[in-house]
N, C-alpha and C positions, 0 to 999 in steps of 0.2 A: 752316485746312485744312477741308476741305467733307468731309462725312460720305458712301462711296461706297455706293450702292443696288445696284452690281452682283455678282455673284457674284467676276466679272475684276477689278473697281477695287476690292472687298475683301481678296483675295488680294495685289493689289499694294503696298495700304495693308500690310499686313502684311508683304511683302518690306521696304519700307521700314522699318519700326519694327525688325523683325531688324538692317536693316543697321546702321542708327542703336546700336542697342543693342550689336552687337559691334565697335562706332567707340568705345562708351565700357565696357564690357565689366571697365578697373577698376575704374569709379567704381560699378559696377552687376555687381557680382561674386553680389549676393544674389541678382538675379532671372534667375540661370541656369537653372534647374529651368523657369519658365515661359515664357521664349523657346525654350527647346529644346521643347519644348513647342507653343509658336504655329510654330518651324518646321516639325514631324510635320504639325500642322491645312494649313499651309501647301501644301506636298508632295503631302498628302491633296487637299487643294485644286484642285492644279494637274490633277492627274493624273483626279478627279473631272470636271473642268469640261470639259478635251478627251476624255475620254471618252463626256460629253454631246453633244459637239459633233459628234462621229463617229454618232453615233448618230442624231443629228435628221438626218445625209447620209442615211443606211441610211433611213432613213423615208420619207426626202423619193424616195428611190430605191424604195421596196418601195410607195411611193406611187402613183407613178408607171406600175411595172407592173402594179401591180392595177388599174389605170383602163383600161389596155392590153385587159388578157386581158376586164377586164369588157366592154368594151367592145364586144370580135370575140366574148364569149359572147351577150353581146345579139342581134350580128347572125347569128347562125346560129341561134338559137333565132326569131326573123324567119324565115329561111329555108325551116329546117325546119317554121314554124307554115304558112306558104304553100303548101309542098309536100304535106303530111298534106293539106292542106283541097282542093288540087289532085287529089291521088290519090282520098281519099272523096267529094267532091263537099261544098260547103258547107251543106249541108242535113242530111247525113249526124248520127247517131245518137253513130257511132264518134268523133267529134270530142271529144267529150265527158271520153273515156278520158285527153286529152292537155290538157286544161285547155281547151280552145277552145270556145266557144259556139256553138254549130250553129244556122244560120241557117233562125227557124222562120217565118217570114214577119208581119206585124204584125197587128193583131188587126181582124176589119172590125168598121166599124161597123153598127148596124142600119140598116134604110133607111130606118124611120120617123123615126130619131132625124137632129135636127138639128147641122150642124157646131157644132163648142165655137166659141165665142164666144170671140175675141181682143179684150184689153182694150188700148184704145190712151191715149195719156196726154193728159189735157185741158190745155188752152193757159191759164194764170191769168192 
């Protein structure tokens, strides 16, 4: 018999040795107390594991909606960041209040100074 790794083929192994056990039950009248016993763990077992099982649906489900609503919150907070920036103008101050970067134009350069130097990659 191969040793079960799973919570399921544990539980089963143990339905088995119960059954085994109350197949011989006189010859094995001493280890009542701990089969009745490995029954309760048993029970405990089953009722555990589908309990588990139900549970990882609900997740897979509560999963599922929350990727939903996150998703349609993304897109209205989009929305909304476009329309603020439409009403104030992108330049606007007020941007600011709503997390947005208000667009302040890039910085010049001086006229003396020469463009930055773009490094290109030598041929070995």
């Amino acid at each position: 018999m191969s040793k079960e790794t799973t919570y399921a083929g544990m539980v089963g192994s143990w339905q088995r040795w119960i059954a085994a056990l109350m197949a011989n039950g006189g010859d094995l009248a001493h280890l009542q107390v701990p089969w009745e016993q490995l029954e309760s763990l048993r029970l405990q077992g089953q009722d555990l594991i589908q309990r588990q099982s139900e549970l990882a649906a609900a997740k897979q489900e509560y999963s599922q909606q929350l990727r939903r609503v996150m998703g349609e919150g993304q897109r209205l907070v989009t929305v909304l960041k476009l329309s603020v920036k439409h009403h104030y103008g992108i330049d606007s101050e007020k941007l600011a209040e709503f997390g947005v970067q208000p667009f302040r134009g890039r910085p010049r350069r001086k006229v003396d100074e020469p463009p930055p130097e773009v490094e290109t990659p030598q041929a070995v």
